[in-house]
ROSE-4610 file (N, C-alpha, C; in Angstrom, 1 decimal, always signed):
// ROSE-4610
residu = [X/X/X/X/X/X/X/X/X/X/X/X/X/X/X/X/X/X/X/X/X/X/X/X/X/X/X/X/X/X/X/X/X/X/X/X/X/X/X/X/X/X/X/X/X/X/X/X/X/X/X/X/X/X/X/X/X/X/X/X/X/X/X/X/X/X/X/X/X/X/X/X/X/X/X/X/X/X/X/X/X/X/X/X/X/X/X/X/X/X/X/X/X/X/X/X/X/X/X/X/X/X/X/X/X/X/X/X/X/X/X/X/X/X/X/X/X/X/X/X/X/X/X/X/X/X/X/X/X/X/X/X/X/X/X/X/X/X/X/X/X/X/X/X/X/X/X/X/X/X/X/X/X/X/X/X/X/X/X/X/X/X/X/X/X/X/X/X/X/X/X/X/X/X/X/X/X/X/X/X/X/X/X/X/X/X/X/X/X/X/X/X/X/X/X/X/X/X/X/X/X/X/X/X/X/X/X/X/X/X/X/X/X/X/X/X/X/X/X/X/X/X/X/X/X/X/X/X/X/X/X/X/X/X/X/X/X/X/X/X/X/X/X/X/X/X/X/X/X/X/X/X/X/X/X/X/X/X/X/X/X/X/X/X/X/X/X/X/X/X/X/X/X/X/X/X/X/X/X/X/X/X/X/X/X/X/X/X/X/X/X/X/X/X/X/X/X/X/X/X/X/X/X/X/X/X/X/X/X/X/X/X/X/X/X/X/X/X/X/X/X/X/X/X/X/X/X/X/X/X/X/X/X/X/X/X/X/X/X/X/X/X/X/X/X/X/X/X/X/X/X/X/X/X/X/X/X]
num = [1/1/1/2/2/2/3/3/3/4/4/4/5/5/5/6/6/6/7/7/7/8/8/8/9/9/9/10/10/10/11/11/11/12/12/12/13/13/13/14/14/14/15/15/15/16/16/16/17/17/17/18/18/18/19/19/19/20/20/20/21/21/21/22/22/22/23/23/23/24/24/24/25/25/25/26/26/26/27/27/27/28/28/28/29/29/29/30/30/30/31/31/31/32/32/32/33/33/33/34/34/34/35/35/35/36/36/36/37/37/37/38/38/38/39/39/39/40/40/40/41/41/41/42/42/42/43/43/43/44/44/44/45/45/45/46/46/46/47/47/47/48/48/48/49/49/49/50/50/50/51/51/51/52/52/52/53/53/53/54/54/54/55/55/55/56/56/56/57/57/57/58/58/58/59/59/59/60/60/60/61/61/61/62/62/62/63/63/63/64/64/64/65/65/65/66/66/66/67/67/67/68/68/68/69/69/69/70/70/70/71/71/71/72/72/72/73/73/73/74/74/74/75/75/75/76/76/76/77/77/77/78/78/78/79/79/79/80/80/80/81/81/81/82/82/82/83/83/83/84/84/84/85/85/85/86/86/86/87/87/87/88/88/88/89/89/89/90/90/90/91/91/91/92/92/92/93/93/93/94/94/94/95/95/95/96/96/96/97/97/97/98/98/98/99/99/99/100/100/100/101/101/101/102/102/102/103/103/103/104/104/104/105/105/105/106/106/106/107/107/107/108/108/108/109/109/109/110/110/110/111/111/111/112/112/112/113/113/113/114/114/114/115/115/115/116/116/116/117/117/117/118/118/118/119/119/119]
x = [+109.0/+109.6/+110.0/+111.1/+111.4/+110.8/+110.7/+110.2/+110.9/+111.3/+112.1/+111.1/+111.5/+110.4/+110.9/+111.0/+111.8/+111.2/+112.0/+111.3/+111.9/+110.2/+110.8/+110.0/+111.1/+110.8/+111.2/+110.7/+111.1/+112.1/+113.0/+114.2/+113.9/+113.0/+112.6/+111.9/+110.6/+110.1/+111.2/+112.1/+112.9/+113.9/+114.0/+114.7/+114.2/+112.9/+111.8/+111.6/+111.7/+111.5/+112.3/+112.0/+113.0/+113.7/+114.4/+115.4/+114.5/+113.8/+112.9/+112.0/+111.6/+110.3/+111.5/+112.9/+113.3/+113.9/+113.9/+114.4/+113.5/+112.4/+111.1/+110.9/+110.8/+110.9/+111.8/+113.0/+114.1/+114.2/+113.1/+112.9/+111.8/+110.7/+109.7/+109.9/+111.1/+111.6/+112.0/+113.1/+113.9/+112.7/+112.0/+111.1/+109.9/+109.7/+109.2/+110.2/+111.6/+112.7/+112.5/+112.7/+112.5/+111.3/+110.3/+108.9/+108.9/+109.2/+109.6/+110.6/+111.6/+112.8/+112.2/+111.6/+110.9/+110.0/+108.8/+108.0/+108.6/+109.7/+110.4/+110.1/+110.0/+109.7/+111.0/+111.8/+113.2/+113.9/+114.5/+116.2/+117.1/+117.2/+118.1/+117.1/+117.7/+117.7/+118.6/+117.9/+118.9/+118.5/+118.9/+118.8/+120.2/+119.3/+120.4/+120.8/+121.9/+122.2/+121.6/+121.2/+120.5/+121.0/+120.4/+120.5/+121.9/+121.8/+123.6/+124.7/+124.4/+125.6/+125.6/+125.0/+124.4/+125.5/+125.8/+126.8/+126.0/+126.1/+124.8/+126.1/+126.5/+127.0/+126.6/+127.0/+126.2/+128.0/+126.8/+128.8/+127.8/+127.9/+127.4/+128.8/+128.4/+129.5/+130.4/+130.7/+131.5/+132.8/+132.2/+132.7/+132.2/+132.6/+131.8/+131.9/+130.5/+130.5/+129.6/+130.3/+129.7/+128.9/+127.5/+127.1/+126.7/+126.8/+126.4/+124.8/+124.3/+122.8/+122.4/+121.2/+120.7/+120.1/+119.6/+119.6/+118.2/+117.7/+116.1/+115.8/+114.8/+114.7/+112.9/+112.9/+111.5/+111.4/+110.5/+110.5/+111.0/+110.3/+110.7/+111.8/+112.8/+114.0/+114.4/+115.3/+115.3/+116.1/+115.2/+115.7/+116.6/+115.9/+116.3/+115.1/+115.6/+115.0/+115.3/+114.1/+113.5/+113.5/+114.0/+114.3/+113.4/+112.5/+111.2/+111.2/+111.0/+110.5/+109.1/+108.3/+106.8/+106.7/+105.3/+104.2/+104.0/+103.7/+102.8/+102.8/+102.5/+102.5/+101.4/+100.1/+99.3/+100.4/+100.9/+101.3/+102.7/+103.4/+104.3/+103.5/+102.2/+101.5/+101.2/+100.8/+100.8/+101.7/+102.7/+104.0/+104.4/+105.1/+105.0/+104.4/+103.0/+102.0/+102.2/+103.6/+103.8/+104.9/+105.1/+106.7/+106.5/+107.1/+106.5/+106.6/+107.5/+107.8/+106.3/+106.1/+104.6/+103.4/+103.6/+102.8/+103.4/+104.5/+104.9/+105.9/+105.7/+106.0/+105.6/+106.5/+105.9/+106.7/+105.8/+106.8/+106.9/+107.7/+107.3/+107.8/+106.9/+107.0/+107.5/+108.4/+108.9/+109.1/+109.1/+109.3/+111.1/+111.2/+112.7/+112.9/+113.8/+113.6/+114.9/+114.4/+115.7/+115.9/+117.5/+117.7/+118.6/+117.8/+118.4/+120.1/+120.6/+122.1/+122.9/+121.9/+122.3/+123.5/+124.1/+125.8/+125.5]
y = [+107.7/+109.0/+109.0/+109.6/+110.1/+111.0/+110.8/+111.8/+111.9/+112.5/+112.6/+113.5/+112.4/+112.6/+113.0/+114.5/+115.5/+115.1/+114.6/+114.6/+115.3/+116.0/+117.2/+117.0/+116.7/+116.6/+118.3/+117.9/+119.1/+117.7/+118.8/+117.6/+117.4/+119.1/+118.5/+117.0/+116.6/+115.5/+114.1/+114.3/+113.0/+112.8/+114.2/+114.1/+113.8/+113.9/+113.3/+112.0/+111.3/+109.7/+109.1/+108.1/+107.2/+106.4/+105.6/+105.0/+103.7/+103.1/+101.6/+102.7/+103.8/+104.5/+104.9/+105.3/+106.0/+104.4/+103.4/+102.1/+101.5/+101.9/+101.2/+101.7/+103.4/+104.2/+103.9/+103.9/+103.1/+101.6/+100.6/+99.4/+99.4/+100.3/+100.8/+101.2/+102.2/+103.0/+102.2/+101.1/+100.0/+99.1/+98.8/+97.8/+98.8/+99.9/+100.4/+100.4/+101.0/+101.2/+99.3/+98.7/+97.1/+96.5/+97.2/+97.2/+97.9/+99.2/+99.9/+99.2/+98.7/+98.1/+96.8/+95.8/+94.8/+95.0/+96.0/+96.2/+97.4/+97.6/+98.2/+99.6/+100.4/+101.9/+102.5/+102.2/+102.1/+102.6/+103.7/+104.1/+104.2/+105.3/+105.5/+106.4/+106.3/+107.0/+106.8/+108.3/+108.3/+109.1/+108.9/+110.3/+111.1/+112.0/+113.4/+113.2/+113.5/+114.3/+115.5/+115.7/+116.6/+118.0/+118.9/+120.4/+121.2/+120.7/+121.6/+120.7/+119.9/+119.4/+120.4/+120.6/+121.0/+123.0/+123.1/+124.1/+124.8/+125.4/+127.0/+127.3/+127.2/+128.4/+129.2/+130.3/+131.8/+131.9/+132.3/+133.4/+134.8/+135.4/+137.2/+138.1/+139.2/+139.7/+139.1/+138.2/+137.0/+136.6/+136.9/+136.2/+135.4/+134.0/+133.2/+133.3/+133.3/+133.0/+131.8/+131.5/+130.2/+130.3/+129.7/+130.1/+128.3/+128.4/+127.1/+126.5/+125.4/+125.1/+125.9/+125.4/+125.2/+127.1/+127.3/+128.8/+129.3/+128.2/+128.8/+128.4/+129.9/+129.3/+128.7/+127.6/+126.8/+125.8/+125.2/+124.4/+123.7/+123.1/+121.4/+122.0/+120.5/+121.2/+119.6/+119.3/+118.5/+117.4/+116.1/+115.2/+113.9/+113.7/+112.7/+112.9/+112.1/+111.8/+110.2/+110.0/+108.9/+109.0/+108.8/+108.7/+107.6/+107.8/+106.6/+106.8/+105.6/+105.6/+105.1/+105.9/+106.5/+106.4/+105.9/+105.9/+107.5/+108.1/+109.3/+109.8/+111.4/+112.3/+111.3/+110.8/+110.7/+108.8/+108.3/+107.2/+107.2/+108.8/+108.9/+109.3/+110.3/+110.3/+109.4/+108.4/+106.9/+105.9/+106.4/+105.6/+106.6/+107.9/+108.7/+108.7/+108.4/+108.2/+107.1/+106.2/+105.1/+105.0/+106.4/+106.7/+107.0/+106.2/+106.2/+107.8/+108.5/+110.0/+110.8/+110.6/+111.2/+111.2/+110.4/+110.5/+111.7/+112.0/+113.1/+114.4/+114.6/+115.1/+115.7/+116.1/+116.3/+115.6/+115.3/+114.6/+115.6/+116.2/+117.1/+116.3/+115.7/+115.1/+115.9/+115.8/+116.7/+116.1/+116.2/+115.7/+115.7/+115.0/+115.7/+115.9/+116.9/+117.2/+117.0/+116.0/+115.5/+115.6/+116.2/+116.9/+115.9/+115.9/+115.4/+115.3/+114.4/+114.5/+114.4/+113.9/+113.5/+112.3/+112.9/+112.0/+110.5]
z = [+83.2/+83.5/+85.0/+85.5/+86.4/+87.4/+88.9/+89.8/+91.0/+91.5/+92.7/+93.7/+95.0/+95.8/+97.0/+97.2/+98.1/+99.4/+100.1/+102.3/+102.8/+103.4/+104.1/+105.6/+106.6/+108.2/+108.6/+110.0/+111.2/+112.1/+112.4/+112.7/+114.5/+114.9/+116.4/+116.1/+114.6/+115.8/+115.3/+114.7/+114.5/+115.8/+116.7/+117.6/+119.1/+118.9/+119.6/+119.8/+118.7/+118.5/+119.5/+119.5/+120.8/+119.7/+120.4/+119.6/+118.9/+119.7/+119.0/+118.0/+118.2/+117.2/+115.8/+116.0/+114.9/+114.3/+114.6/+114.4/+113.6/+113.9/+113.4/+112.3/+112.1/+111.1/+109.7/+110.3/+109.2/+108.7/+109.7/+108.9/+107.8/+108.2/+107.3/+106.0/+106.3/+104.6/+104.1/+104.7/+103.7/+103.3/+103.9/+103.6/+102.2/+102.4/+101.1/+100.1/+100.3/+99.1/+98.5/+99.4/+98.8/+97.7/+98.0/+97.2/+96.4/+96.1/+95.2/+94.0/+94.5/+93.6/+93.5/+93.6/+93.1/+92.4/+92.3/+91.6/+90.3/+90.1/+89.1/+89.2/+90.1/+90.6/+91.1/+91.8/+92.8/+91.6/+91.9/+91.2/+92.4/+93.1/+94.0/+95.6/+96.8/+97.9/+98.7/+99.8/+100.6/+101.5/+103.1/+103.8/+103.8/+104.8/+104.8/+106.0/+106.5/+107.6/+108.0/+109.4/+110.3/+109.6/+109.8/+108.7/+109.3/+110.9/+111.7/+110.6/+110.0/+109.0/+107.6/+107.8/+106.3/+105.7/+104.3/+104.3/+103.3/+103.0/+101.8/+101.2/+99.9/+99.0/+98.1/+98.2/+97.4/+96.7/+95.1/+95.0/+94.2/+94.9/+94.8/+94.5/+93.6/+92.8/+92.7/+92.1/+92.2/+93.0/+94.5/+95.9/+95.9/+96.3/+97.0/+98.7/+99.2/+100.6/+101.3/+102.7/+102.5/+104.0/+104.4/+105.5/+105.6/+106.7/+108.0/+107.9/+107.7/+107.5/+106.5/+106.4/+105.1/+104.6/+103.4/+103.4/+103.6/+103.7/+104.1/+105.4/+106.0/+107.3/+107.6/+107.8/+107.4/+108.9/+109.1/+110.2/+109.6/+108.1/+107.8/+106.6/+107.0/+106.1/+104.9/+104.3/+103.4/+104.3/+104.4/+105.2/+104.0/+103.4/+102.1/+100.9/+99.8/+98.6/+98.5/+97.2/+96.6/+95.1/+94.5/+93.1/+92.5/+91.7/+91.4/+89.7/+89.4/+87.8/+88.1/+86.8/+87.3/+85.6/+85.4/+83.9/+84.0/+84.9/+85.1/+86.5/+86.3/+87.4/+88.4/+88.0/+89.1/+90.2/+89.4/+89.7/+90.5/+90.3/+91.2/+92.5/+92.5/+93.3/+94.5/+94.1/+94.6/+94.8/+94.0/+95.3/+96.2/+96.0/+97.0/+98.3/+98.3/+99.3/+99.9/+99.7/+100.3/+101.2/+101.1/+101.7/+103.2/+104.3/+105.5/+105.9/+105.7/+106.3/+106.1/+105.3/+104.7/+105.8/+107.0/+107.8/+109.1/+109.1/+110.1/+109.0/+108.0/+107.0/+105.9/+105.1/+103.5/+102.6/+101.5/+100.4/+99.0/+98.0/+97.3/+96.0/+95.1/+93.9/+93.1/+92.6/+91.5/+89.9/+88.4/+87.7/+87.2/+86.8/+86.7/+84.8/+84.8/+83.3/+82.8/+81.9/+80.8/+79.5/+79.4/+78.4/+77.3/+76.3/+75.1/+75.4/+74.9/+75.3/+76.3/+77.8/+78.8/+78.6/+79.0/+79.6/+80.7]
């Protein structure tokens, strides 16, 4: 089964990091995406761009309007995902918990639901 493994930073402390600490940080992830995709877990990731990149569309009475950054206002906002193939909810559990961000972050496991007839 599929689980996609939502990261969620606060972008002050990524902006915090120094250049060797956020360097380090991104050899860490590739070096888990790597373990992941040898041990047959690994589908897809990726980070995001900082949330001032980020665009919100609403269509209300069927206007669409479009506002700047993301639409919830939260400290921690959606940094990237991790796409994992998983036996089971507890085993996505435990690769998740391997995801370096998890230590200055949150990771939010999700299952993903698939519908008969997927294209």
């Amino acid at each position: 089964m599929k689980y996609l493994c939502l990261v969620y930073m606060e972008q002050r402390t990524l902006d915090a990091m120094s250049p060797t600490e956020f360097n380090a940080l991104i050899s860490e992830s590739l070096a888990n995406d790597e373990e992941l995709r040898r041990r047959g877990h690994y589908v897809a990731a990726q980070a995001l761009q900082p949330t001032s990149a980020a665009t919100t569309l609403r269509i209300r009475g069927g206007r669409l309007s479009t506002t700047d950054g993301p639409f919830a206002e939260t400290k921690e906002h959606l940094s990237g995902f991790i796409m994992i193939e998983a036996r089971d909810l507890n085993q996505a559990l435990q690769l998740a918990a391997g995801i370096p961000m998890v230590r200055m972050g949150s990771i939010e496991v999700r299952p993903v639901r698939e519908f008969c007839g997927d294209r």
